[in-house]
C-alpha positions as CSV (number, residue, x, y, z in Angstrom):
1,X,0.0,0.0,0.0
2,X,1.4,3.2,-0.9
3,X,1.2,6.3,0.9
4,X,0.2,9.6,-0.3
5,X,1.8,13.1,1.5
6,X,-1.2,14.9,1.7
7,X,-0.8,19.0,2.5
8,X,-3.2,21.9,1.8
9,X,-3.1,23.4,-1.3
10,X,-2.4,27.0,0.6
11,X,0.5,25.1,2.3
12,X,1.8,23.2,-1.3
13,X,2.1,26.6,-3.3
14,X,3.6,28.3,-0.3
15,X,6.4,25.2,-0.3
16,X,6.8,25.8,-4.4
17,X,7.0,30.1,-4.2
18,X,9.9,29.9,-1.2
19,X,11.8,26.7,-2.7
20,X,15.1,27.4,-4.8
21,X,14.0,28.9,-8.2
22,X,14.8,26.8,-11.3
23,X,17.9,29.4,-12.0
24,X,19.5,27.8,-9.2
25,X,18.4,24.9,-8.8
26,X,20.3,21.8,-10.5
27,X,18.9,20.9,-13.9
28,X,17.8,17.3,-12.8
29,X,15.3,19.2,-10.6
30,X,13.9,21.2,-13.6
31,X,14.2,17.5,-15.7
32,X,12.0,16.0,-12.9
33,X,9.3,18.6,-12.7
34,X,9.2,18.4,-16.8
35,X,9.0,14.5,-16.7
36,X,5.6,14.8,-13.6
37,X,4.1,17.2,-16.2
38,X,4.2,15.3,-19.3
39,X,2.9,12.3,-17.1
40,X,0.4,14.4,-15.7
41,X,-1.5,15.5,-19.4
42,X,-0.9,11.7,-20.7
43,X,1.7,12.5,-23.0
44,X,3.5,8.7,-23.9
45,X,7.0,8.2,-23.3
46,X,7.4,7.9,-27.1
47,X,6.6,11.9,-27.5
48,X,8.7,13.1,-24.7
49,X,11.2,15.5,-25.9
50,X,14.7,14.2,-26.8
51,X,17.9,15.2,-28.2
52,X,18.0,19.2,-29.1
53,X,14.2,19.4,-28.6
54,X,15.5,18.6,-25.2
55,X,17.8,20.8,-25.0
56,X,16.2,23.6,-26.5
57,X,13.1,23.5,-23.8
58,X,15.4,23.3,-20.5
59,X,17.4,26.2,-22.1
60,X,13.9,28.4,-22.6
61,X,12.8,27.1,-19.4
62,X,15.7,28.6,-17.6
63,X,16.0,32.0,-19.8
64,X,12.5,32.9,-19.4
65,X,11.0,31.1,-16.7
66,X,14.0,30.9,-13.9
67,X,12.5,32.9,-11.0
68,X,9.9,30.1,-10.6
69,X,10.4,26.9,-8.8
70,X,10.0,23.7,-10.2
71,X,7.4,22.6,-8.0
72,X,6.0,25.6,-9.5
73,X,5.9,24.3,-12.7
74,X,4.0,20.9,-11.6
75,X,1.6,23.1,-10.0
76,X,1.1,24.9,-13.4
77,X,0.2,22.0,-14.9
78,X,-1.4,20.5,-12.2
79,X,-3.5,24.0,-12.3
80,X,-4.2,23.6,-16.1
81,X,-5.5,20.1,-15.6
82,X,-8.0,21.5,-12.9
83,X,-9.0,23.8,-15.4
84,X,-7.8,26.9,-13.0
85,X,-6.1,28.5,-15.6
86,X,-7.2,30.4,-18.6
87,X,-5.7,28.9,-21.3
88,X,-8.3,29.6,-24.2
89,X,-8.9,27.1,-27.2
90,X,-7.2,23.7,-26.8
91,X,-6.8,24.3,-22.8
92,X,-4.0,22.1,-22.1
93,X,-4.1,20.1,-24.8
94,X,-0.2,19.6,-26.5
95,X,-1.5,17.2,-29.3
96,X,1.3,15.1,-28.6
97,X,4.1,17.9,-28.9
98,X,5.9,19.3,-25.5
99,X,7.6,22.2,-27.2
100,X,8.8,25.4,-26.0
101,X,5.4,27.2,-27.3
102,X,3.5,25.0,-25.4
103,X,4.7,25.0,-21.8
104,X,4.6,28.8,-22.6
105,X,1.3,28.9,-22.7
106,X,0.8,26.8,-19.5
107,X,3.4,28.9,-18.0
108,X,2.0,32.2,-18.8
109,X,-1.6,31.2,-17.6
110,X,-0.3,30.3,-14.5
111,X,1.7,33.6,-13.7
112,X,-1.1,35.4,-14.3
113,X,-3.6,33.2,-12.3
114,X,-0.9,33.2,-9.1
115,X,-0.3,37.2,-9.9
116,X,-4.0,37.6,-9.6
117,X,-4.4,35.8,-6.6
118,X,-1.9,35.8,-4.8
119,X,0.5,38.9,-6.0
120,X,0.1,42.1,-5.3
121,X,-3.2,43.6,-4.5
122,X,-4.2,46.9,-6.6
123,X,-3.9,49.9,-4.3
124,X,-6.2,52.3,-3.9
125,X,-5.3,56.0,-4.3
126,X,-6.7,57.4,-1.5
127,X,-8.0,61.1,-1.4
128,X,-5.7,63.9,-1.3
129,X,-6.0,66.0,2.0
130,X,-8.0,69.0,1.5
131,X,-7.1,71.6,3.3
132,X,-10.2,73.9,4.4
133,X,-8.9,76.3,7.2
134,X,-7.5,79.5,6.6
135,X,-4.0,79.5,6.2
136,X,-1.2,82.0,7.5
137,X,0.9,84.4,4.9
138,X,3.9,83.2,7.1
139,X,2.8,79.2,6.3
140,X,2.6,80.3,2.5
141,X,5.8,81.5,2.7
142,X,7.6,79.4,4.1
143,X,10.4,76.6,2.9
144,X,8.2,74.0,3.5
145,X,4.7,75.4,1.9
146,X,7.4,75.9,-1.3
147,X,8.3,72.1,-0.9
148,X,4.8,71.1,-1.6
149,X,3.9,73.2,-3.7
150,X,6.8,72.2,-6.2
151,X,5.5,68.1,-5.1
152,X,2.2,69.3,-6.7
153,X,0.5,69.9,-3.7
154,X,-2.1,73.2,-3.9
155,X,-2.3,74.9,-0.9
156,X,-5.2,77.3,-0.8
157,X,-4.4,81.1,-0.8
């Protein structure tokens, strides 16, 4: 009987954003994560890129996609299989062919869906003080009255 490490997904993505990012990780980390994907969406063992296809998608993985982890990227993928990412027509269908294009797309969907969630919130701007008492000819004319108003701030006259 085999047993199954079960965690919160909250706790799971916070293990994947804090662990070493793929740029400095070892490349049999990054070879790992890639080979739990493609047996994730059912590609066969026949299709699994080889040689300079290989090559090629570890060396776009690590140019474009090195601040994430590689449990990151099974998380992507695990994501796109849950149908939590946006991934338009074919969803995360690679028709047989893990290329470069295609974790891309997975990739990209699932930055935006973590930036959206998780990333930073919008921030409000918040109203400018308004200033409504009268104000002093020596306040108006002074350094600090100058300061602001060369910030933008309008001080009433």
């Amino acid at each position: 009987m085999v047993k199954y490490q079960t965690s919160s997904q909250v706790e799971r993505f916070n293990e994947a954003v804090t662990s070493t990012k793929i740029k400095d990780s070892p490349e049999i980390d990054l070879r790992k994560a890639l080979a739990y994907c493609m047996s994730k969406i059912g590609l066969r063992a026949e299709n699994f890129p080889k040689g300079l296809d290989k090559s090629l998608l570890l060396q776009h993985i690590y140019e474009n996609f090195g601040e994430l982890t590689p449990d990151e990227i099974k998380i992507a993928f695990d994501w796109a299989i849950d149908d939590r990412l946006e991934l338009g027509e074919g969803g995360f269908n690679c028709y047989e062919n893990f290329s470069c294009a295609y974790v891309t797309k997975i990739l990209k969907a699932y930055l935006r869906r973590r930036n959206s969630v998780f990333g930073v919130q919008k921030i409000e701007e918040k109203p400018r003080l308004q200033i409504e008492a009268p104000i002093s000819e020596e306040f108006l004319n002074s350094e600090f009255a100058q300061r602001l108003k060369k910030l933008g701030l309008k001080i009433p006259e």
